[in-house]
N, C-alpha and C positions, 0 to 999 in steps of 0.2 A: 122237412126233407132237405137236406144239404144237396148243392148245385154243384152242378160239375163243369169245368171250363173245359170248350171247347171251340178250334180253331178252323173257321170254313178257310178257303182259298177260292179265289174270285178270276174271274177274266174277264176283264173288259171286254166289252165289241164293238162301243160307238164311244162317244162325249157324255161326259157328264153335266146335265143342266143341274145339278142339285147336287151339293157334296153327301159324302157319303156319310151324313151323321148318325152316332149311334140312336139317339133319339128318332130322328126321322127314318132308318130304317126300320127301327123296331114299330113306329107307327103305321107304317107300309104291308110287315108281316101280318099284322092285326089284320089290317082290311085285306090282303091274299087270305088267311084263316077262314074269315069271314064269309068270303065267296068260294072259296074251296068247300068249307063245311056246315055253316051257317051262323042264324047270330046269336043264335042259344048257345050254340059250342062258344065262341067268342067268349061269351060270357060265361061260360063255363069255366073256360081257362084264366079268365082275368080274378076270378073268386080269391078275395085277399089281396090284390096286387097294393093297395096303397095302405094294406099294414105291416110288409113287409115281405110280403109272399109271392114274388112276382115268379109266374111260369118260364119267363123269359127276359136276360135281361143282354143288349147288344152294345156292342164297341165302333170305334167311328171304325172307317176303312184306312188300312194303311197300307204301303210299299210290303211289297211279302217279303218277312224275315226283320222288322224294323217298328219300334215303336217311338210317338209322340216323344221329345225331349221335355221335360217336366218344367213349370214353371217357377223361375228361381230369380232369387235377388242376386244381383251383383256380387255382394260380399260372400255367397257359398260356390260361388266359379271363380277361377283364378282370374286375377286383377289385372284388367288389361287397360292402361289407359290411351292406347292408341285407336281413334274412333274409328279406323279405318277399320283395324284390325275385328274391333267390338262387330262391327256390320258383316262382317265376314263367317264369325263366331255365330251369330243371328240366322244364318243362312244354314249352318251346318243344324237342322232342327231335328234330324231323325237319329236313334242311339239303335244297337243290335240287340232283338230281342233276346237271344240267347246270352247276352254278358248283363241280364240284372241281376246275377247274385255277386258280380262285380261292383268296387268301389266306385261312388258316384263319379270322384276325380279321374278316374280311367276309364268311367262310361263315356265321358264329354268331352274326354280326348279323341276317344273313336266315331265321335260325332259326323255324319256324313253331311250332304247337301242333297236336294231334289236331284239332281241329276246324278248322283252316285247309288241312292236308294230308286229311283223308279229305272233305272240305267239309259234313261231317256226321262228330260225333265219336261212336265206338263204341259200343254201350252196353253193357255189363258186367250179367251181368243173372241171376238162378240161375231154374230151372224144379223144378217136385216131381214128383218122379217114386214108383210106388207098384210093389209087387211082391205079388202076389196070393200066397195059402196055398191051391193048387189041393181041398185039404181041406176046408178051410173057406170058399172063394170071396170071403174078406176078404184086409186086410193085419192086422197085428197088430203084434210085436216080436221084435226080434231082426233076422234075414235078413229080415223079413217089413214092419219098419219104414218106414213110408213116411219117402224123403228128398230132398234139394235138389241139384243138379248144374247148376253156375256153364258160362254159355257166352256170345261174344260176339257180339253181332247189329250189323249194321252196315247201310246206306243200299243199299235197293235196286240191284242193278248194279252195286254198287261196284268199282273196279277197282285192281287191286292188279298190281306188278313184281313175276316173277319172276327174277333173272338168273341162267343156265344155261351156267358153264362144259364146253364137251364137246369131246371127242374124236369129229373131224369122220369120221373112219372109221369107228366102233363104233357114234357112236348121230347119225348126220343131223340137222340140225332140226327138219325135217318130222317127223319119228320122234320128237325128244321131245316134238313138240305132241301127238302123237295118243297118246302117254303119260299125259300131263297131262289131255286129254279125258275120257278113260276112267276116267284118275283120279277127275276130279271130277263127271262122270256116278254114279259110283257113290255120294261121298264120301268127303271128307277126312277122316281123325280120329275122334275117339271119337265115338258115337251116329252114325255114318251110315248105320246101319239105321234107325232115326228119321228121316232128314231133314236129320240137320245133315252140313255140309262140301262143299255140291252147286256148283260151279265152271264157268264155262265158259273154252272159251281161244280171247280174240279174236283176238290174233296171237302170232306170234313172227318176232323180227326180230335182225337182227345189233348189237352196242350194242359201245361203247367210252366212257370214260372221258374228260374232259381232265386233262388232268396238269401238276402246277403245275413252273414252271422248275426248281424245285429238288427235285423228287420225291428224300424220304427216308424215308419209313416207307409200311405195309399197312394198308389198313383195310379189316378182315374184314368181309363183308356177312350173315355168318353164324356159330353156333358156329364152333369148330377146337379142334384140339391141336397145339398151337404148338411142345412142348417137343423140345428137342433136337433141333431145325431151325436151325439157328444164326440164333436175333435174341439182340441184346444186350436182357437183362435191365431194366440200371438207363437205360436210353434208351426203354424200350417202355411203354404203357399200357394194362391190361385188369381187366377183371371175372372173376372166376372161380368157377363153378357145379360142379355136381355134375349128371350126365344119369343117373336112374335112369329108364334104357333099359328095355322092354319088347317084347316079338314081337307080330306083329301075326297077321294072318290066322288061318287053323287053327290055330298055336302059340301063338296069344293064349289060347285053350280046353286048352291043354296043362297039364298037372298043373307043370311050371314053367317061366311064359311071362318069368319076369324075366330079365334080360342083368347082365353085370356091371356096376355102377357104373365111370361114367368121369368125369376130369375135366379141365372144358375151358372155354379163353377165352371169355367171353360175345363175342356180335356188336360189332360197332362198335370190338374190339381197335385198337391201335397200334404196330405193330410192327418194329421196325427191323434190319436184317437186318448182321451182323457184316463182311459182305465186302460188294463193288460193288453198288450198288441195281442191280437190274433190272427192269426191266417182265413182269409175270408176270400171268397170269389165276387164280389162286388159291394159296392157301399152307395149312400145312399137311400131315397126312398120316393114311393109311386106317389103321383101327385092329380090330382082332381077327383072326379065321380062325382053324386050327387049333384051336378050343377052345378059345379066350384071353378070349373076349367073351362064349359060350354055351355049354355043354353040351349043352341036351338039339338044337342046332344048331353044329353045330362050324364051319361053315362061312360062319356070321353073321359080316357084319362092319359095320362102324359108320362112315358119314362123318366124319373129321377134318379133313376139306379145306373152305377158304371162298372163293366168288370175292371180289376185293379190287378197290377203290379204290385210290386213293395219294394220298399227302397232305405238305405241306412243315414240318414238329415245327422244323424250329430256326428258321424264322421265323415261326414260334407266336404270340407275344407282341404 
């Protein structure tokens, strides 16, 4: 069943302790699914996900109206050898969604910065937090140590794109707005029993891309695991991280809530695919089950899939 891109719109209402990754939101929907309908349905819908048939596949959260600047060498951006200037260019990381059927050279001229795309730039900011010695009714040392935990607070309202490749038979749009509500009723991410992560979902709408004459490469709007999906190698551009993965809910309180390390394309990837381009709504592919990814959850598995852009690399320059 071919997928259809789809773009939620977001509003902030508190900080975020946990960015908004496409991975780690999609693991989050899993577990709302879960306890909204239960875990047969769960698994209902994940049937195929790691041979290529994912029900659902999500994008990190971005500035509404603006996507990740793709990751590129030096020599396909115009040459600037003043480092002042370079660190300037660095800052400017968000492009307009609506000009990717535009030349890359003219997407990265209209390049903005955090504070042009959120129209108020984030602010990175730690809070202290204290753990009482129910004994002694202090804190102290050790476990008991008061300490600091970094979270991002952003502009009233602010609204942020989700986009939401799905499989229009398994999970409706409708269905995955009222996923997302619930989601962010509760909260996103770490501390949303405090208060951080709280979301609302103003809409969700059908979205597409333009795509430039010459569409030859992917550009990931989210993690992925790219490998051995056939893109060539020495034509492709990415960053590459390590996801040390963790369980959330109940199994977050589990004697051991870590997942295996994975690793994987940073977002804004460039990827070029060995055989005919095609216009595709994500790339990619579903990673764990059988005890590949978890243990003390055998049946954990991991997004590797990213919805994508497209972009024209050989008239780069």
């Amino acid at each position: 069943m071919p997928h259809s891109l789809h773009r939620a719109t977001l509003a902030l209402h508190s900080p975020l302790g946990t960015p908004l990754a496409g991975d780690t939101v999609f693991g989050q929907m899993c577990w709302t699914l879960r306890e909204a309908a239960s875990e047969t349905e769960l698994a209902r819908r994940l049937e195929g996900y790691a041979e290529g048939h994912p029900w659902l596949v999500v994008s990190d959260g971005f500035p509404s109206g603006f996507l990740p600047r793709p990751s590129l060498p030096q020599h396909l951006v115009t040459p600037n050898h003043d480092p002042t200037q370079r660190k300037a260019d660095k800052r400017r990381r968000w492009l307009h969604a609506d000009g990717t059927g535009d030349a890359l050279a003219a997407q990265l001229a209209r390049a903005v910065d955090d504070a042009q795309a959120y129209g108020q730039a984030p602010r990175h900011e730690t809070q202290a937090h204290n753990t009482l010695n129910r004994l002694t009714g202090t804190t102290g040392e050790g476990a008991f140590a008061p300490y600091a935990v970094a979270h991002s607070r952003y502009a009233a309202g602010q609204r942020i794109d989700l986009y939401l490749a799905l499989d229009d038979e398994r999970l409706p749009a409708a269905e995955a707005a009222r996923l997302l509500a619930a989601l962010g009723s509760a909260g996103f991410g770490r501390d949303a029993s405090i208060g951080l992560g709280k979301f609302s979902v103003e809409g969700i709408e059908a979205a597409s891309f333009a795509e430039p004459t010459r569409a030859g490469a992917y550009w990931t709007l989210g993690p992925c695991a790219p490998q051995g999906q056939g893109f060539v190698g020495s034509k492709s551009y990415w960053r590459v991280f390590t996801r040390f993965g963790r369980h959330g809910n109940a199994l977050a309180l589990s004697g051991s809530p870590f997942k295996t390390p994975l690793l994987l394309a940073a977002t804004g990837a460039l990827l070029v695919p060995a055989g005919e381009f095609e216009r595709r709504a994500f790339v990619g592919q579903g990673l764990g089950g059988n005890g590949r990814l978890s243990k003390t959850q055998p049946a954990t598995v991991h997004q590797g899939y990213a919805p994508v852009a497209t972009i024209d690399l050989e008239n780069a320059k």
